[in-house]
C-alpha distance (Angstrom), angle and dihedral (degrees) to the residues before:
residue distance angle dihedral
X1 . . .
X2 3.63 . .
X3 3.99 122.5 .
X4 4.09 119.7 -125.9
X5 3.68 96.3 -102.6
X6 4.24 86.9 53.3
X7 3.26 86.4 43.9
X8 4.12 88.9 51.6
X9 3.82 97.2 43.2
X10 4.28 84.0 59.7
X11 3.27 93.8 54.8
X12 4.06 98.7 46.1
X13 4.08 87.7 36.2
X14 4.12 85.6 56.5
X15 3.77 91.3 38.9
X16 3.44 89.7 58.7
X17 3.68 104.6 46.4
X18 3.80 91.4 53.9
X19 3.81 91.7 42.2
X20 3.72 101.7 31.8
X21 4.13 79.3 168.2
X22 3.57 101.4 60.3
X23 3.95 121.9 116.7
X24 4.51 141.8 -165.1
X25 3.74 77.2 20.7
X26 4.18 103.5 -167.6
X27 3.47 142.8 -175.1
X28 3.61 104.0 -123.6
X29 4.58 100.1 171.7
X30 3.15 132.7 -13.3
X31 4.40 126.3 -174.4
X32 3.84 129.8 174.0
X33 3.76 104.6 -137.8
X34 3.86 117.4 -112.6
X35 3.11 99.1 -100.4
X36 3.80 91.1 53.3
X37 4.04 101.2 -129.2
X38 3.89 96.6 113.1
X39 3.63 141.8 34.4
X40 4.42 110.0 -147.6
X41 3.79 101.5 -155.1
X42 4.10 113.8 -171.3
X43 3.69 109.0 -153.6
X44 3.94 123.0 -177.9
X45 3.72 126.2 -166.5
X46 3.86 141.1 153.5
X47 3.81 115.1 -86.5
X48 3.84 140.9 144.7
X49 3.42 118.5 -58.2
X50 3.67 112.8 -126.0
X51 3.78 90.5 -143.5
X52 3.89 108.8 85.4
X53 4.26 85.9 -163.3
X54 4.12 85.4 57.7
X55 3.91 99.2 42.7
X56 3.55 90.8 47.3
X57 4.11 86.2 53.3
X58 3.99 93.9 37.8
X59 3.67 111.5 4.1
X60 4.05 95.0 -148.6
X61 3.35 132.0 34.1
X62 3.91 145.6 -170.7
X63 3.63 115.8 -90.0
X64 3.25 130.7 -178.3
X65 3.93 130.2 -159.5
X66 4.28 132.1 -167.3
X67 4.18 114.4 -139.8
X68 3.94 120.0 -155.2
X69 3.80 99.0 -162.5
X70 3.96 118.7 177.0
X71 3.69 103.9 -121.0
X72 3.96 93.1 -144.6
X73 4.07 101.1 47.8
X74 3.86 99.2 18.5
X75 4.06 86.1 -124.6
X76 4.08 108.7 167.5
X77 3.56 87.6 -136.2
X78 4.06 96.5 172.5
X79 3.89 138.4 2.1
X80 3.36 116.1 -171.0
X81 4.15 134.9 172.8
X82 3.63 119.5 -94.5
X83 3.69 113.3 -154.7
X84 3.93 122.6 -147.8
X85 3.38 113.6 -146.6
């Protein structure tokens, strides 16, 4: 089983290789699941907004990102968007 800070490392390593751009990458929460097989990891950096309107106002923004990570292999097995509201 892989510790938290493995567990961390996967999710910034994947982060990166989709987002090759992103910047002040942090760990922001991180949780195994109860029954212990994965690890969620939230990670925020600075990135590109995807709104021309709001990158012509601010350029970057905050982003944030969820991690599934299998606790046993340390597989990314989903990354998904995490919207703050």
């Amino acid at each position: 089983m892989i510790n938290v800070k493995e567990a961390t490392n996967k999710a910034k390593e994947y982060l990166v290789n989709f987002f090759p751009e992103a910047e002040n990458v942090l760990l922001e929460e991180v949780e195994l699941t109860a029954d212990k097989s994965y690890w969620q990891v939230t990670l925020s950096f600075e990135g590109i907004t995807s709104s021309v309107a709001s990158s012509l106002l601010v350029g970057k923004s905050v982003l944030y990102k969820i991690f599934r990570i299998e606790a046993e292999t340390g597989e990314v097995v989903s990354m998904r968007i995490r919207d703050i509201k």
